[in-house]
C-alpha positions in Angstrom: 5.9 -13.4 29.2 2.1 -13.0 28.7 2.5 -9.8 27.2 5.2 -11.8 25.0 2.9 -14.8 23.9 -0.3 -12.1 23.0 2.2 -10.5 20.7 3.6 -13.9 18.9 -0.4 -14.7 18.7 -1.4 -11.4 17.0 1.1 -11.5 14.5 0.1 -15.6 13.9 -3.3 -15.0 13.7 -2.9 -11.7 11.3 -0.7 -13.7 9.0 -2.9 -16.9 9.1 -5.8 -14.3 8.2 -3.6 -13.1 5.1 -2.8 -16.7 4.0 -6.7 -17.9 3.8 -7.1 -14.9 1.1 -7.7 -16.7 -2.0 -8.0 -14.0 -5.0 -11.0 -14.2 -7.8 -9.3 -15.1 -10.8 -9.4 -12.3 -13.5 -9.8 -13.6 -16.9 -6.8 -11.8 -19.2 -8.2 -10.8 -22.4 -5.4 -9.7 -25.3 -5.5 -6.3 -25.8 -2.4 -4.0 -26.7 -2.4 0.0 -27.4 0.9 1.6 -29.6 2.0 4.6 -27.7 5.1 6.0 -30.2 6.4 2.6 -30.6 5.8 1.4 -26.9 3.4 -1.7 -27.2 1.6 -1.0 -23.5 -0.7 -4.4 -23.1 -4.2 -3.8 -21.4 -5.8 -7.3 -20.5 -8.1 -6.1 -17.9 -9.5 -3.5 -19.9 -12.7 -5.6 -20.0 -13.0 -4.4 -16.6 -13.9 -0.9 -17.9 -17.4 -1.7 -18.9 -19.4 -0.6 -16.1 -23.1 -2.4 -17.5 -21.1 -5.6 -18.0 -22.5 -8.6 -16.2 -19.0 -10.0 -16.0 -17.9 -6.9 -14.7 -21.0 -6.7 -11.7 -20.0 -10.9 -11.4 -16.1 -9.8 -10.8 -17.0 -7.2 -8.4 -19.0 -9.6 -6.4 -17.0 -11.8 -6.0 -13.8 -9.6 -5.1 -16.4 -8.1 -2.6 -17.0 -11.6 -1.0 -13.0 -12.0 -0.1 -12.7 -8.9 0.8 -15.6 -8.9 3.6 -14.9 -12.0 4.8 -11.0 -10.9 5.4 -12.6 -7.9 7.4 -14.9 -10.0 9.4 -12.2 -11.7 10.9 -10.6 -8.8 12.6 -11.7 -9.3 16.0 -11.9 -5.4 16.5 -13.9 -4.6 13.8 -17.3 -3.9 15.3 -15.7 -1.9 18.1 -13.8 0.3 15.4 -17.1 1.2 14.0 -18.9 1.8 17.5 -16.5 4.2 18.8 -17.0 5.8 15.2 -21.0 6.2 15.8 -20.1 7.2 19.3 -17.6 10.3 17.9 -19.8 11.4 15.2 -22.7 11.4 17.0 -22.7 15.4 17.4 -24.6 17.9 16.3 -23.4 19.6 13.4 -24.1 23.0 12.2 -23.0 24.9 8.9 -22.6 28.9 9.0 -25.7 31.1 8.9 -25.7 33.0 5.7 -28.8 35.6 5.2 -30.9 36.2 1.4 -33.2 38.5 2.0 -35.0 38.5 5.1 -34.1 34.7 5.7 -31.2 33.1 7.5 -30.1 29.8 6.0 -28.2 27.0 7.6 -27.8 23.5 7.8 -27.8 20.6 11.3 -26.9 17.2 11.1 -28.2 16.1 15.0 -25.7 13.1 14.3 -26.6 9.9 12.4 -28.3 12.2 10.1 -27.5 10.6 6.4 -27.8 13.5 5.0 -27.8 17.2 6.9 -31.1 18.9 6.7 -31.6 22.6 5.6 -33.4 25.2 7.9 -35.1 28.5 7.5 -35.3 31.3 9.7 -36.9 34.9 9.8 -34.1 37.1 11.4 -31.3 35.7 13.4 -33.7 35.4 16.0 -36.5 33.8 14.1 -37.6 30.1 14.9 -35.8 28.1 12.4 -38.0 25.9 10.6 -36.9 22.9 8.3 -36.6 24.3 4.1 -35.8 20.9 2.9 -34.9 17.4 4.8 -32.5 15.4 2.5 -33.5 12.1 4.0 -36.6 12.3 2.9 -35.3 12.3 -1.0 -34.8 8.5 -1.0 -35.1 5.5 1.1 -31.6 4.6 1.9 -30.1 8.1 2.6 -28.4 8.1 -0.6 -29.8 11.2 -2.9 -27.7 14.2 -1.5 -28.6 18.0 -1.9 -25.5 19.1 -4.2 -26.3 22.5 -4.6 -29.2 25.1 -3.5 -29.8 28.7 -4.8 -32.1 31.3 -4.0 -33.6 34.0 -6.3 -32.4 37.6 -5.1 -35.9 38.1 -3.5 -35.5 35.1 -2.0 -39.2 34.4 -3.0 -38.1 30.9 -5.3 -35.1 28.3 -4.3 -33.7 25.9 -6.8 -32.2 23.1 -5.8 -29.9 20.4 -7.2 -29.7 16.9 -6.3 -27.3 14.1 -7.0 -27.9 9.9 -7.1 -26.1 7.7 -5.1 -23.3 9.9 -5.5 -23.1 10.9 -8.9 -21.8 14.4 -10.4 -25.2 14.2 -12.6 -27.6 16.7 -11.1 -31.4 17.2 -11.6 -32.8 20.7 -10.5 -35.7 21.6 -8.5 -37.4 24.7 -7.9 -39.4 25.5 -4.3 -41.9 28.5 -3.3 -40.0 29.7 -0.1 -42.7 30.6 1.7 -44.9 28.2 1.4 -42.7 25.4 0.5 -44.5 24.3 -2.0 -42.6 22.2 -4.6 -44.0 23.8 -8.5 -43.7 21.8 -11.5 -40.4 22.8 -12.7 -37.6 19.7 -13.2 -34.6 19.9 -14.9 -31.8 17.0 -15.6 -28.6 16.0 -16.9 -27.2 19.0 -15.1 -23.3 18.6 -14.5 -20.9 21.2 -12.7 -23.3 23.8 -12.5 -25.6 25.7 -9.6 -28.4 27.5 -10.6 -28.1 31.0 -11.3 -31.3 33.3 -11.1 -32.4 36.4 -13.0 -35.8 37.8 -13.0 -38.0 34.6 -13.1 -35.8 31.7 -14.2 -32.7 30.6 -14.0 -29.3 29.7 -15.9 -27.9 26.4 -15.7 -25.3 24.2 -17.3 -25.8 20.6 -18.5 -24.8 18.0 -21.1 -26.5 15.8 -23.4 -27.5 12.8 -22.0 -24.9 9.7 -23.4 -26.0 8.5 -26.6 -26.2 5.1 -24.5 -27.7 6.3 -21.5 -26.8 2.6 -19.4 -23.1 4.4 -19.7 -24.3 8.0 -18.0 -21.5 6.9 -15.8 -19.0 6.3 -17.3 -19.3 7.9 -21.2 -17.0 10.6 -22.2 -18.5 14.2 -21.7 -18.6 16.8 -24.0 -20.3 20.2 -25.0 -21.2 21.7 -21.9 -23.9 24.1 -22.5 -25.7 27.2 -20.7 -29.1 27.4 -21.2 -32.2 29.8 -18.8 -34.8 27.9 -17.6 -37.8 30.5 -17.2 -40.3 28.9 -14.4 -43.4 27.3 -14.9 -42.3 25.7 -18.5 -40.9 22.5 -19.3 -37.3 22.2 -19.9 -37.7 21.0 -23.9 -38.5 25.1 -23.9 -35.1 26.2 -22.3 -32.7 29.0 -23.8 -30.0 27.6 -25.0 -27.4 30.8 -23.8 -23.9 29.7 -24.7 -22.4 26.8 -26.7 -19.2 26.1 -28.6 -19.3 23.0 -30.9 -15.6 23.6 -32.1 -14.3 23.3 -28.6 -15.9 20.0 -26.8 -13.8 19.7 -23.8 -14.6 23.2 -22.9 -16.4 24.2 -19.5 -19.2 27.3 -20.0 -20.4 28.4 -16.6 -22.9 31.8 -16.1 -22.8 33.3 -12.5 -24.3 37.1 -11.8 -22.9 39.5 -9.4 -24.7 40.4 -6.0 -26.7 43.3 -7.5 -27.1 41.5 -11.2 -26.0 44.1 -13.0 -23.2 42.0 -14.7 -23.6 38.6 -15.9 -20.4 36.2 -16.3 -19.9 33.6 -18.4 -16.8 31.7 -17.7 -14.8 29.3 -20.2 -12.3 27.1 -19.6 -10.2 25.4 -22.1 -8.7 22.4 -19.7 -9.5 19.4 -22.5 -6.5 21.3 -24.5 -4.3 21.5 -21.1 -4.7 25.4 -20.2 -5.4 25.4 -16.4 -6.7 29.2 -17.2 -10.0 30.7 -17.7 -11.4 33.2 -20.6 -14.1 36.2 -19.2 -17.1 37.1 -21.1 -19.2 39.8 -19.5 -23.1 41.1 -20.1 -23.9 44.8 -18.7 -27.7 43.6 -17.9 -28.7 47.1 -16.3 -27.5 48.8 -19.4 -29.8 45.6 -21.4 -26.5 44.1 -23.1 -28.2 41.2 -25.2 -24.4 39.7 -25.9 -21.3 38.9 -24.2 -18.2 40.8 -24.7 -14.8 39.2 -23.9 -13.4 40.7 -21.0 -10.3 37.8 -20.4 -10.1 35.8 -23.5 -7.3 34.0 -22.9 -6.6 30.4 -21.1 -3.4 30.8 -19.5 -4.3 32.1 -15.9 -7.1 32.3 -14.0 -9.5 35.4 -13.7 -12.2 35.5 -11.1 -14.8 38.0 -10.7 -15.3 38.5 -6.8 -18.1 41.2 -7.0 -18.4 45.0 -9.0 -17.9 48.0 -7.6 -20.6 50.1 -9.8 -19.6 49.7 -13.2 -16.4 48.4 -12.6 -15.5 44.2 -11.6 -13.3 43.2 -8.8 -11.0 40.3 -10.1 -8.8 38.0 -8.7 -6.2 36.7 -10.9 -2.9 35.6 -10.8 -1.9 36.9 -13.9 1.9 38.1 -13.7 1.2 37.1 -9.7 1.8 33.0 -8.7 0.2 33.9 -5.1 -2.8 36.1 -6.8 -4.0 39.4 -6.6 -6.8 41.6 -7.4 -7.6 44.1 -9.8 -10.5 46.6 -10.4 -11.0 46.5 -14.1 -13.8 48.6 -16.2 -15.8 46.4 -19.1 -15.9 49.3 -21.2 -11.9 50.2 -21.1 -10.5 46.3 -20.7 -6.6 46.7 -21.9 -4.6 45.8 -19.5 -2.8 49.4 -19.5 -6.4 50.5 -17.6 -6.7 47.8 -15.0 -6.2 48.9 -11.4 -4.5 47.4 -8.7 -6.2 47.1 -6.1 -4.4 44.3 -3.6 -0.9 43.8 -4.8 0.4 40.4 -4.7 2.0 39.3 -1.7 4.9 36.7 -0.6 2.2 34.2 0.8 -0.8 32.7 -1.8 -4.0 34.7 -1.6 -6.6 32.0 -1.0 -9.8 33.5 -1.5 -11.1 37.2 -1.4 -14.9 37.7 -1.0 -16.8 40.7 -0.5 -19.8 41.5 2.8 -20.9 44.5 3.9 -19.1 47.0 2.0 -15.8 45.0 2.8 -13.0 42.9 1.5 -12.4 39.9 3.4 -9.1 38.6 2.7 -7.9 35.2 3.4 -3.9 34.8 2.9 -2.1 31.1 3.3 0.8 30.9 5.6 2.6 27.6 6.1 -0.3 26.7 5.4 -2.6 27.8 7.8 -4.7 31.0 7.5 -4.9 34.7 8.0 -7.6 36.8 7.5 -7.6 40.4 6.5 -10.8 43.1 6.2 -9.9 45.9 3.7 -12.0 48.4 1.9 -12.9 48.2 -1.6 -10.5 50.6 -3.1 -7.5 48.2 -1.5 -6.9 49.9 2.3 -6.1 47.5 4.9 -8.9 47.7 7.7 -7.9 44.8 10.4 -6.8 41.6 10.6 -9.6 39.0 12.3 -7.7 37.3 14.7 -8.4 33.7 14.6 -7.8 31.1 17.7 -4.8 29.0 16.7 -3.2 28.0 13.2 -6.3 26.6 11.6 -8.6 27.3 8.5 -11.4 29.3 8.0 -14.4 28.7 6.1 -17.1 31.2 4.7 -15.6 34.5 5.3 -18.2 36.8 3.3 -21.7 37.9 2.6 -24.0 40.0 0.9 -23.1 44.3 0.5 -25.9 45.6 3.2 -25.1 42.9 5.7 -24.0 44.5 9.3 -23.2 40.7 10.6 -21.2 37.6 8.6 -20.9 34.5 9.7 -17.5 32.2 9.5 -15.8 29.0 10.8 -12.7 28.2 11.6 -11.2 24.7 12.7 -8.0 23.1 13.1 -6.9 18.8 13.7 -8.1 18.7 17.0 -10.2 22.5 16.9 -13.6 21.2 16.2 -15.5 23.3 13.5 -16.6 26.4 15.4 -18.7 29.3 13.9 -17.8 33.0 14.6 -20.0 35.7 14.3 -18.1 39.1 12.9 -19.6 42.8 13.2 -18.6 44.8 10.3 -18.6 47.9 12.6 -17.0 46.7 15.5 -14.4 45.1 13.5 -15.2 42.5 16.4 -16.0 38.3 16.6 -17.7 36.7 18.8 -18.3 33.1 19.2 -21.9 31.8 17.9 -21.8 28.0 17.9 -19.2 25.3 19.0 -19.0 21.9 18.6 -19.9 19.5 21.6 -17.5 16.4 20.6 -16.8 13.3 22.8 -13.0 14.0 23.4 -10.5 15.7 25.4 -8.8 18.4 22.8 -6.2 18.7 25.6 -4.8 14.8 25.4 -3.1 15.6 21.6 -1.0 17.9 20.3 0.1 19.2 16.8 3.1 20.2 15.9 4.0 21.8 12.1 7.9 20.4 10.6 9.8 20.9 7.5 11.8 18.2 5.6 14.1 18.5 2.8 12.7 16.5 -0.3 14.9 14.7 -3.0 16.2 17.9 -4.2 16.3 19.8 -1.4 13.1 21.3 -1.5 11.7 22.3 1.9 8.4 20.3 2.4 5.9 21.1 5.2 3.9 18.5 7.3 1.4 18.3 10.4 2.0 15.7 13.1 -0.9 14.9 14.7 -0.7 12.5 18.3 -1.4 11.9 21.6 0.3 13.9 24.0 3.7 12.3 25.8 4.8 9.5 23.1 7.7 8.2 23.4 10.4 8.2 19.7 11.0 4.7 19.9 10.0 4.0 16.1 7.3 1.8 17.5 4.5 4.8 17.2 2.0 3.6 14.5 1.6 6.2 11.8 -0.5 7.3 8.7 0.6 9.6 6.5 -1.9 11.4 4.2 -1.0 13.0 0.8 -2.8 14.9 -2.1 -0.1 17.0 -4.1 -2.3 18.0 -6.9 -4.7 20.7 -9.0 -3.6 23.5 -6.5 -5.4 22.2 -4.0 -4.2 23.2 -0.1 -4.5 20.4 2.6 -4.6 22.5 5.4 -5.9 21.7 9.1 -9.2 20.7 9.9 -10.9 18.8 12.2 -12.5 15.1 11.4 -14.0 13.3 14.6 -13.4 10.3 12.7 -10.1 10.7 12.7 -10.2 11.2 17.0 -10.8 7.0 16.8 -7.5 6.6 15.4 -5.4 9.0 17.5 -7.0 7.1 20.7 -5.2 4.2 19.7 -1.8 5.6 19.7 -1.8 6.0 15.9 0.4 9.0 14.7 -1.6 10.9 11.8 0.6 13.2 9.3 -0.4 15.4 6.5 2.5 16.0 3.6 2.1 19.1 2.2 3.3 18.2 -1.2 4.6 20.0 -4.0 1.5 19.8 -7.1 -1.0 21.7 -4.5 -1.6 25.1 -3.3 0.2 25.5 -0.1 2.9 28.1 -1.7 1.3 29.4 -4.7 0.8 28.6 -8.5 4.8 27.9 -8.6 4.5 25.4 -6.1 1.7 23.9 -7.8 3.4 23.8 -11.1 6.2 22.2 -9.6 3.6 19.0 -9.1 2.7 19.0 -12.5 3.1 17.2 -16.3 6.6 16.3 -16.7 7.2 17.5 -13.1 4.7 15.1 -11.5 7.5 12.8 -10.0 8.3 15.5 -7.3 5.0 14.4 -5.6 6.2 11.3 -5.4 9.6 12.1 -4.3 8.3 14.8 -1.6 5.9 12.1 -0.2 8.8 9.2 -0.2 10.6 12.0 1.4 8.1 12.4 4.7 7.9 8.5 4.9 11.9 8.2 5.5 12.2 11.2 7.4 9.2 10.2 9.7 11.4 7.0 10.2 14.7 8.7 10.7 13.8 10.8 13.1 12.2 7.5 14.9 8.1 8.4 15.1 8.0 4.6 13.7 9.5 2.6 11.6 8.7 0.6 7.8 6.8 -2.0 9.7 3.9 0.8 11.6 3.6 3.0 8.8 0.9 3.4 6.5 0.0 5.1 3.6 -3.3 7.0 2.7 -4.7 9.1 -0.5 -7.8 9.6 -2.1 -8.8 10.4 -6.2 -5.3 12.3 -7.0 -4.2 11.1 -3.8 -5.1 7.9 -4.7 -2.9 7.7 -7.8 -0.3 9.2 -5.1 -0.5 6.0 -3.2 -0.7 3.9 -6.0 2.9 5.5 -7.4 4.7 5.2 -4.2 3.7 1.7 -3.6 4.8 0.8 -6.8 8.5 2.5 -6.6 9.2 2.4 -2.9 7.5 -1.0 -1.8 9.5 -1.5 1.1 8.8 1.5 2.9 5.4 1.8 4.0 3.6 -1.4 5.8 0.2 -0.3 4.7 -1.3 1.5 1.5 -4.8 2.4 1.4 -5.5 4.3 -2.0 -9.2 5.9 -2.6 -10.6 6.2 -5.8 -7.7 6.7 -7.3 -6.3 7.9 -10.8 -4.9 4.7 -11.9 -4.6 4.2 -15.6 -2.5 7.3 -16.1 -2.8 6.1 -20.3 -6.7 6.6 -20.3 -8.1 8.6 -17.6 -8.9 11.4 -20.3 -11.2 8.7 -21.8 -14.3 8.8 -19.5 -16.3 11.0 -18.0 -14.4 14.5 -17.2 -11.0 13.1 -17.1 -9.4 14.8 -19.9 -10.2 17.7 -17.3 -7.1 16.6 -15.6 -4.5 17.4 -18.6 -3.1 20.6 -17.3 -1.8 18.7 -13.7 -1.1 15.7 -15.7 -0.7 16.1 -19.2 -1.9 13.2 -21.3 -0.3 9.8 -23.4 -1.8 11.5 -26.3 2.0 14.2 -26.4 5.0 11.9 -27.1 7.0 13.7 -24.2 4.1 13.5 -21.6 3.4 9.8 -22.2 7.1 8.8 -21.7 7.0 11.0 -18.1 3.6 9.0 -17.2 4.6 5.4 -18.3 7.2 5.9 -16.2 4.7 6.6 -12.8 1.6 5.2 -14.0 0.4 2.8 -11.1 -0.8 0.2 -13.3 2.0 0.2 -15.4 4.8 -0.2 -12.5 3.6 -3.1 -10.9 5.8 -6.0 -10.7 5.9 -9.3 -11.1 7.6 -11.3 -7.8 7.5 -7.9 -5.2 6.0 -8.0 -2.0 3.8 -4.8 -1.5 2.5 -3.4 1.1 -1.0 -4.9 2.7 -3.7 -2.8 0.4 -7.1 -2.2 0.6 -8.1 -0.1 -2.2 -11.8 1.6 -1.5 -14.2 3.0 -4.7 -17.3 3.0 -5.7 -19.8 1.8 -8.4 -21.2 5.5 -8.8 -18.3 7.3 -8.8 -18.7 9.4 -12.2 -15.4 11.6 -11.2 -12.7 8.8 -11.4 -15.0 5.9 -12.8 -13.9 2.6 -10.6 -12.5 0.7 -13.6 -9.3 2.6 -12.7 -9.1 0.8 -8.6 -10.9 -2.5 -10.8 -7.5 -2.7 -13.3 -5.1 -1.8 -10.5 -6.2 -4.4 -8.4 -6.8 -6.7 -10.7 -2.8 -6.7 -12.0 -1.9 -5.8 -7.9 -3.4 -9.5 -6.8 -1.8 -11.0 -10.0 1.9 -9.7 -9.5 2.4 -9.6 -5.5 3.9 -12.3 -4.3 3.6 -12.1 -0.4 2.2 -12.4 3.2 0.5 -9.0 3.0 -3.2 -8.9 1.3 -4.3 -7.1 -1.4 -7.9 -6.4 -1.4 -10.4 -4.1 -2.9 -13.4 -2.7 -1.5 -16.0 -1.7 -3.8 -19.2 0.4 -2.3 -22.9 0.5 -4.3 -25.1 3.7 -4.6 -22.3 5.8 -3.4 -19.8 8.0 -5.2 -16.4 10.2 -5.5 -17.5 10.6 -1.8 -19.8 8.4 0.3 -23.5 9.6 -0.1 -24.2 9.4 3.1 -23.2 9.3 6.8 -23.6 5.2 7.2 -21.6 4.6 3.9 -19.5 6.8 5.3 -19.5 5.4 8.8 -19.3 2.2 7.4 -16.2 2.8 5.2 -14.1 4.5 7.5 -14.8 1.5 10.0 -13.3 -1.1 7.4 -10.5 1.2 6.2 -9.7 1.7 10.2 -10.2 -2.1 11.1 -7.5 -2.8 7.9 -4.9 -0.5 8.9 -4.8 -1.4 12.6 -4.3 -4.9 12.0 -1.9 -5.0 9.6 0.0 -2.3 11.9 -0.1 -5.0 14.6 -2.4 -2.3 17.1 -3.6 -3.7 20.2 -7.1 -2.0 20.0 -8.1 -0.6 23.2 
C-alpha cells in the first residue's frame, strides 16, 4: 500500500510539475518561401538572427521556464553528484612519440579541459607542454588541434572559443616553451601542417559582418603557408578556387615530406568524394599535379612508399581498399592493389614502423590486422572483447605504438604493441567507480520496415526481469557514414545504476556496413533512418524490455534531426525525446555556416525532387497542431557554429505552439559552449539536466 501511494504521488507531483509550465510566447512574424509551388510559411524565422536583442530576450526567457521545471525534480542535485563522483578519474590519451618526445594528454578529473604533457623517452619525467585551463577564465577556450614540426623543435597549436569551429593558431618553442610572436585567425577545418620553417593552414575570410562569425554562410576556403616570425598579412596564399565557393582545400604532407597533398572536396554541389592534387617536394615540384580529380569517391593518402602513395579509396569498393599508385604513371590501368576489398568495411588503415595496421568493422565492432607494405598479412592484434580501437599507428622508425581500445562498460584502456614481437601489453587502465561485472551487453538484430536486418547494443544491469517495465533510452545517429560503435562513457554508468536500459540502433545512413549502407540513409532515401529507428523502438517493446510509457528517445546534430523526425511521425511511441543540436529546418540548413556541407547525406530544397522527399521529414515542417508529443527537452547552444541554434530555437518555438498535452516541451539553451560542451562542467552540468529530465518523466525512483 505504501509502495502503492509513493507511486500515485510521483506520477501527481510529475504531472502537477508539467501543468505549472507556462511557455514564453513567440511573436509570429509573416514570412512565406515558394518551393515549386509549395507556399512553406516561416514565422519564427526572426529567430535566426543570432545578434538580435529579441532573439538573446527569447532565449532568456525560455531559459527561465526551463530551469525552474528542472529545479523542481527532487533528484536533480543527486543526478549531478553521482556524475562528479563517476567522472572523477584520471584520464589519459595514448602516448604518440615526434622526435625524441613522447606526447600525451591527463585530465586528473574535474579538469575543464585535459592538459598536454611532454616527455624525453617513454621513461622521461613528463612535464606539462600546454595547460588548457589556463587559456581562459571559465574553462571554456579548448585546444582543437596541436602540430609539431618534423624536428619536433616548434609546435603550433589551434584553439577554439566557447566552442566555436573558428580557430586561431599558435606557435610554441618546444624546448623552452616559450610562446614567439606568431598568431594566426579565422582558421576553420584545418590543423597546421609544417614544412621547413612555417606552416600551411586553411581559413576563411572573416564575415563581412563580423557580429555574424557565427552564424554567416562560409565560403572560399583557402590554403595559405605561414613562414614563422612574420605577421599573417604576409602569408602565401597556396591554393584558392573562386569559381567553386563551397569547396573544401586542405594541404597535409606525408611522414617523410616528400609529397605534399592538397585535398578538394566538392560537397556544396552534393559529391560526398574527394579530388587529389599532389607536389613531389624532394624532386622541388613548385605546382600541383591532379592525381584524383574527380568527386565521386573518396581517395586518401595513408603514407608513400618511396615514390609511390598508399591510398585508401573505395572507388569500385563500398567497404574500401587500398592501392599503391605512382604520381608519375596515374591511369588507373597502373595502380596496384595492394589490400583487396573485403566483405566487412575497412575503417581505417595507418601506417608505424614499417607496417600496415589495419582496422576492419564487423557487426560493428573491430578487428585489427598488421600487414606489410606490399599487402601480406602479418597478424591479427587480438583485442579483449567486441570493442573499438583507437590510434592504431605511428611514425616509420618507431619499434613501439601505442592504442586504445574500449567497449560500453570496457573503460578506455591503452595498449602498448611491439612491432617485433608482434606482441601487446597493457600500459594504462582506467580506475572507474563501478563494478564492470554488474552489466552486461548483449548485440541483436531486428528486421526494419522492409526487412532490412538492423543491428543494436543493449546495454543493462545484469538479471532484469522482461516485464516491459525496464526504463530505456535508445540512441540513434544514421548519418554521413559515420559508425556508432561501443565505447565507454562513465556518464552513462549513472544511468544504468538506476535500472535504465541503454540501446544503440545501428541505423542505416552510417558506416556500420560500408558505403552501400550508408547510401541507403541518404537524399531521397533518408526516410529508412527513420523507419530503422521506429523499427528498434517497437521491437524493444515487443519483445517486452519496456513499454511506450519507459521509453525514451536520444540523438544529437544528425541525430538530433533523427529525434526530431520520429517524434513528429510516431508520437505515440516513445515517452521521452531529447534531441541535441539538431538539424531541424531541413529547407535551410545549407544557409549558414557549413551546412550546405551536408547536401550529399541530405540533398537540398534547392532540387525539385529532393525538396518534396524533405518536406515530407523535415521536423519543423511535421509538427502538428492538437498532438500530444512526447515530454522534450531539446539541448543547444549559443556558440554552436556547426548546426547554428536557430534550428532547436524554430523547432521549439512551433513544438510549444502545436502540442497540446500533459508532457512538457522545453528547450535548454547553453552560453559559451558549442556543437559539443567546451568543457567538463558544461558538460557535467548538461548531462545532469538531460538525466534529471528523462528520469522523471520515465517515472524512475532514483536510488
Amino acid at each position: 500500500m505504501k509502495k502503492l501511494f509513493l507511486l500515485v504521488l510521483f506520477a501527481f507531483s510529475s504531472l502537477s510539475v508539467a501543468q505549472q509550465l507556462q511557455y514564453p510566447q513567440t511573436k509570429k512574424l509573416d514570412a512565406v518561401d515558394d518551393y515549386f509551388g509549395v507556399k512553406v510559411p516561416d514565422p519564427y524565422r526572426w529567430l535566426e538572427d543570432d545578434t538580435s536583442k529579441a532573439v538573446a530576450q527569447w532565449v532568456s526567457e525560455q531559459n527561465n521556464v526551463t530551469f525552474e521545471y528542472l529545479a523542481k525534480i527532487p533528484f536533480r542535485d543527486k543526478i549531478k553528484k553521482r556524475l562528479e563522483q563517476i567522472y572523477n578519474y584520471p584520464k589519459y590519451s595514448a602516448p604518440y612519440r615526434k622526435g625524441k618526445y613522447y606526447i600525451f594528454t591527463k585530465n586528473d578529473g574535474l579538469q575543464n579541459q585535459a592538459v598536454y604533457y611532454i616527455q624525453e623517452g617513454l621513461n622521461g619525467t613528463p612535464e606539462v607542454l600546454i595547460d588548457p585551463n589556463k587559456l581562459s577564465s571559465d574553462g571554456t577556450v579548448k585546444l582543437a588541434s596541436l602540430n609539431f614540426s618534423k624536428d619536433a623543435k616548434y609546435l603550433a597549436y589551434g584553439i577554439s572559443r566557447g566552442g566555436s569551429d573558428w580557430r586561431e593558431f599558435y606557435v610554441m618553442e618546444v624546448a623552452t616553451r616559450k610562446l614567439l610572436s606568431d598568431h594566426v585567425t579565422w582558421g576553420k577545418f584545418s590543423g597546421a601542417s609544417w614544412q621547413g620553417k612555417g606552416f600551411f593552414y586553411s581559413k576563411y575570410n572573416p564575415p563581412a559582418d563580423t557580429l555574424k562569425f557565427l552564424s554567416a554562410k562560409n565560403e572560399n576556403h583557402k590554403v595559405y603557408y605561414h613562414r614563422l616570425g612574420t605577421d599573417q598579412s604576409q602569408d602565401e596564399l597556396i591554393f584558392e578556387d573562386e569559381a567553386n565557393p563551397l569547396r573544401f582545400h586542405n594541404v597535409s604532407l606525408t611522414d617523410d615530406e616528400r609529397f605534399m597533398i592538397l585535398y578538394i572536396s566538392d560537397r556544396g554541389k552534393g559529391k560526398d568524394g574527394n579530388s587529389l592534387f599532389v607536389r613531389n617536394v624532394k624532386k622541388g615540384e613548385k605546382e600541383f599535379k591532379p592525381l584524383i580529380n574527380q568527386f565521386d569517391d573518396v581517395f586518401g593518402v595513408v603514407d608513400n612508399v618511396g615514390d609511390k602513395l598508399l591510398v585508401s579509396t573505395n572507388y569500385k569498393a563500398p567497404n574500401e581498399r587500398v592501392l599503391l599508385i605512382d604520381p608519375a604513371k596515374r591511369e588507373e590501368k597502373d595502380w596496384k592493389e595492394i589490400l583487396p576489398e573485403k566483405t566487412e568495411p575497412l575503417e581505417a588503415v595507418s601506417t608505424g614502423g614499417g607496417k600496415l595496421f589495419v582496422t576492419y568493422l564487423k557487426d560493428v565492432s573491430h578487428r585489427v590486422y598488421v600487414y606489410s607494405l606490399s599487402g601480406k598479412l602479418e597478424n591479427e592484434i587480438q583485442l579483449p572483447t567486441l570493442g573499438t580501437t583507437g590510434g592504431v599507428g605511428g611514425n616509420n622508425d618507431d619499434k613501439v605504438i601505442f592504442y586504445t581500445f574500449t567497449s560500453f562498460t570496457f573503460p578506455t584502456t591503452i595498449y602498448k604493441y611491439d612491432i617485433k614481437t608482434k606482441k601487446s601489453e597493457l600500459f594504462r587502465s582506467s580506475e572507474v567507480a563501478f563494478i564492470p561485472q554488474d552489466f552486461e551487453t548483449e548485440q541483436v538484430f531486428y528486421n526494419s520496415k522492409d526487412g532490412t536486418r538492423v543491428p543494436m547494443f543493449i546495454v543493462h544491469k545484469k538479471g532484469i526481469d522482461l516485464n516491459e517495465k525496464n526504463p530505456t533510452l535508445v540512441y540513434g545517429y544514421g548519418g554521413f557514414n559515420v559508425s556508432t560503435r561501443p565505447t565507454f562513457s562513465s556518464l552513462l554508468i549513472a544511468l544504468l545504476e538506476q535500472g535504465v536500459v541503454y540501446c544503440v540502433a545501428n541505423l542505416r545512413g552510417g558506416g556500420e556496413y560500408g558505403e552501400k549502407w550508408h547510401e541507403a540513409g541518404t537524399k531521397l532515401q533518408k526516410q529508412n533512418v527513420f523507419d530503422d529507428f521506429i523499427a528498434a523502438g517497437e521491437w524493444l517493446i515487443a519483445n517486452k524490455y519496456t513499454s511506450s510509457e519507459k521509453i525514451a528517445m536520444q540523438g544529437g546534430s544528425n541525430g538530433g534531426l533523427l529525434v526530431g523526425a520520429v517524434m513528429c511521425q510516431r508520437p505515440e511511441l516513445f515517452k521521452v525525446a531529447l534531441p541535441a543540436v539538431g538539424v531541424m529546418d531541413m529547407l535551410r540548413f545549407h544557409k549558414f555556416t557549413i551546412g550546405w556541407n551536408w547536401k550529399p547525406d541530405y540533398g537540398s530544397s534547392e532540387d525539385s525532387a529532393q525538396f518534396h522527399a524533405i518536406y515530407k521529414y523535415s521536423p519543423l515542417h511535421n509538427l502538428k497542431e492538437g498532438v500530444s508529443y512526447p515530454a522534450t527537452l531539446a539541448t543547444t547552444a549559443d556558440h554552436d557554429d556547426r548546426v547554428v541554434p536557430a534550428h532547436s530555437f524554430k523547432f521549439m518555438a512551433t513544438l510549444q505552439e502545436k502540442h497540446r498535452g500533459p508532457n512538457p516541451v522545453l528547450i535548454r539553451i547553453e552560453t559559451k559552449s558549442g556543437h559539443g560542451a567546451s568543457n567538463t562542467a558544461k558538460q557535467l552540468a548538461t548531462t545532469a539536466d538531460v538525466y534529471a529530465f528523462l528520469l522523471w518523466n520515465l517515472g524512475v525512483e532514483v536510488k
